[in-house]
C-alpha positions as CSV (number, residue, x, y, z in Angstrom):
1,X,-5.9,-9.3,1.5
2,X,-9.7,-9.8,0.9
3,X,-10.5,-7.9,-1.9
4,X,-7.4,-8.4,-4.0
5,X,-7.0,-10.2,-7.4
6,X,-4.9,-10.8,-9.8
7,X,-5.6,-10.8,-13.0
8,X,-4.0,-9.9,-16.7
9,X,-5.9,-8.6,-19.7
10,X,-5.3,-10.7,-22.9
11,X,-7.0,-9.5,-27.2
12,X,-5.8,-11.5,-29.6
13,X,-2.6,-12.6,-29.2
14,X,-0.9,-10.0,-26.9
15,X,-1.3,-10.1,-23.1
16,X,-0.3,-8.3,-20.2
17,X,1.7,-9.4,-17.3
18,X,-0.3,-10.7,-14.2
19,X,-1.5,-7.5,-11.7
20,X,-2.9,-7.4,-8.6
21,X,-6.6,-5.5,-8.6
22,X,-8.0,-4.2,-5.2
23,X,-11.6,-4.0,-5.3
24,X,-12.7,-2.2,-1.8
25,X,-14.8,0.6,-0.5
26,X,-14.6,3.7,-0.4
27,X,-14.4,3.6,3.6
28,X,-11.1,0.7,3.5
29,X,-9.5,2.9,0.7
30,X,-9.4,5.3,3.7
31,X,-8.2,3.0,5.7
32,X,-5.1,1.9,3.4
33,X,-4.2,5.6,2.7
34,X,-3.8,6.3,5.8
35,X,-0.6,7.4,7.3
36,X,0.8,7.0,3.6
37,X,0.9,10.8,2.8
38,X,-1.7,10.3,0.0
39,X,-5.7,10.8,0.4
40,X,-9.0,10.3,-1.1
41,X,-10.1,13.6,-2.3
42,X,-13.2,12.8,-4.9
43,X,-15.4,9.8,-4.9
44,X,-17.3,9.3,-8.0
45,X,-20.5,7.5,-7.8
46,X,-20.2,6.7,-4.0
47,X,-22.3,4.0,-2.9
48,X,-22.8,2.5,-6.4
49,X,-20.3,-0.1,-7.8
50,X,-18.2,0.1,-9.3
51,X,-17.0,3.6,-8.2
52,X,-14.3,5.3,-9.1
53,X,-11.9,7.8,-6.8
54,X,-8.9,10.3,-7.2
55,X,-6.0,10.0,-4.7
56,X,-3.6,12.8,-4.3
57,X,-0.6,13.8,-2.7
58,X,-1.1,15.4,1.3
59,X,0.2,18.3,1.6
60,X,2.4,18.3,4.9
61,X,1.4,22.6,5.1
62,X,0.5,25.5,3.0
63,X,3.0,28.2,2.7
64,X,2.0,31.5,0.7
65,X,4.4,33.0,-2.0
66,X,5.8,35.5,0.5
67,X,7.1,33.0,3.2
68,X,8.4,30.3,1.2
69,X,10.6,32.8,-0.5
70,X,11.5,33.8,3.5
71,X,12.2,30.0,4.4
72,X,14.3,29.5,0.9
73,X,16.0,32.3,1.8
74,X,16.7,31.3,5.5
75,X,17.3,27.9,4.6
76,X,20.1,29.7,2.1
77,X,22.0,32.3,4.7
78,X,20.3,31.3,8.0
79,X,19.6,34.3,10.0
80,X,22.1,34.2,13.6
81,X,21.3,36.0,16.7
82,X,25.1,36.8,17.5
């Protein structure tokens, strides 16, 4: 993938294993997280390198206190029309 390297970080005498590194923008970082149930929700410095971003976890709706109780509950002793 264009942008990738790997690299490991070495002091001293101790090392780390080999990593990959993915240097992209902003924009591709979209890109990837797309479809992946994670987005880009705060770019630091955007449009200055290097920048750095937070990723977190979509989620798939909102559901107040009062209704996810209800769908715990229905989920628990579904309600029947019989």
């Amino acid at each position: 993938m264009a942008g990738q390297i790997r690299i490991r970080i070495r002091h001293k005498k101790m090392k780390t294993p080999y990593f990959d590194y993915l240097l992209v923008s902003p924009d591709e970082m979209r890109d990837l997280l797309q479809g992946t149930g994670w987005k880009l929700s705060k770019i630091f410095n955007p449009g200055i390198f290097p920048y750095t971003v937070v990723i977190e976890k979509e989620q798939l709706f909102q559901v107040d206190h009062e209704h996810r109780a209800k769908l715990i509950m229905d989920n628990i002793y579904p309600i029947t029309d019989n």
